[in-house]
C-alpha positions in Angstrom: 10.0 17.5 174.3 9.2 21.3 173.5 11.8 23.8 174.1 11.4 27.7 174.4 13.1 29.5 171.5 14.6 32.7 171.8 15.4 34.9 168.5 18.9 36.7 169.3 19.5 39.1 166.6 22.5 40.3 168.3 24.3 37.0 167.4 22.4 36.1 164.6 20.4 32.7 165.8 17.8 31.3 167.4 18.3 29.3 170.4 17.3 27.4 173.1 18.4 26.4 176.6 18.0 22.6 177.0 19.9 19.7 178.7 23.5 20.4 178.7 23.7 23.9 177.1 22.3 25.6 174.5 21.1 24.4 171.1 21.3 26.5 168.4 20.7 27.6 164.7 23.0 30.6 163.2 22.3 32.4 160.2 23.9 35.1 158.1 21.6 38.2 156.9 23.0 38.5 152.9 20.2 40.9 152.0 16.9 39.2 152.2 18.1 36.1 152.5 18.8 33.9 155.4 21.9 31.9 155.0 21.3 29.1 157.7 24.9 28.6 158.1 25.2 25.9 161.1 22.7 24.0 163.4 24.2 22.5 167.4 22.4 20.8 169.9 24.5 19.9 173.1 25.1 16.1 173.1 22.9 15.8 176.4 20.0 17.1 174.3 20.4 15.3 171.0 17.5 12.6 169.6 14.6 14.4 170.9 13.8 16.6 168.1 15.1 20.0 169.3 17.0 20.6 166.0 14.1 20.3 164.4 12.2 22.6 166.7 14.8 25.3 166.4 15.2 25.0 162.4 11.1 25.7 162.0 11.7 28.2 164.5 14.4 30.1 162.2 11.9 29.1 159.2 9.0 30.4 160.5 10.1 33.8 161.5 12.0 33.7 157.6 8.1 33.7 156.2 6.4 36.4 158.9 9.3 38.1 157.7 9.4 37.7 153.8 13.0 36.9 153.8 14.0 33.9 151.4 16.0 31.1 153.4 19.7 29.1 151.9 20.2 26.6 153.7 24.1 25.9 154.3 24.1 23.7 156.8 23.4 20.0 156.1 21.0 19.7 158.6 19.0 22.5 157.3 18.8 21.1 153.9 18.0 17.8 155.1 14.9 18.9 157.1 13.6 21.3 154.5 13.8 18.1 152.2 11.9 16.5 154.8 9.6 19.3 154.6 8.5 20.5 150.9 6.4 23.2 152.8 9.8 25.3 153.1 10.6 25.0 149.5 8.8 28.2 148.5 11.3 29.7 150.8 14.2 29.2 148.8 15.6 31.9 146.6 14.5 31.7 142.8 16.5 29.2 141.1 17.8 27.0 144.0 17.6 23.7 144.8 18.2 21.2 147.9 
């Protein structure tokens, strides 16, 4: 299933409307870093790899936009482990 994600800058997250509301990844701007700080997908929605979709989403835009990325959220550090592509977007020094 591909969802449309939306970049809200307003409340700081990139979201989607899917199956029983909206899912969701919030950050925190800490100067060029991207503290992604919590990940939700409604319960309706959940097992067909929307998280996912919305974390490369937040990822993605993090690289066109040269920002570094911590991940807070377990979710978020689980799927960049998944994905050793996002490593380079990790501040100097961190690990997963």
């Amino acid at each position: 299933m591909t969802v449309d994600i939306r970049h809200n800058a307003a409340t700081g997250r990139f979201e989607a409307d899917v199956e029983g509301g909206v899912a969701h990844a919030d950050y925190r701007m800490q100067g060029d870093v991207m503290r992604l700080v919590h990940t939700e997908v409604p319960q309706a929605a959940e097992g067909k790899g929307i998280a996912g979709q919305v974390v490369k989403a937040a990822l993605d835009y993090a690289r066109a936009n040269r920002l570094r990325v911590q991940p807070m959220c377990t979710y978020v550090r689980s799927y960049m482990r998944r994905h050793p592509e996002t490593h380079d977007l990790l501040p100097d020094g961190s690990a997963i």
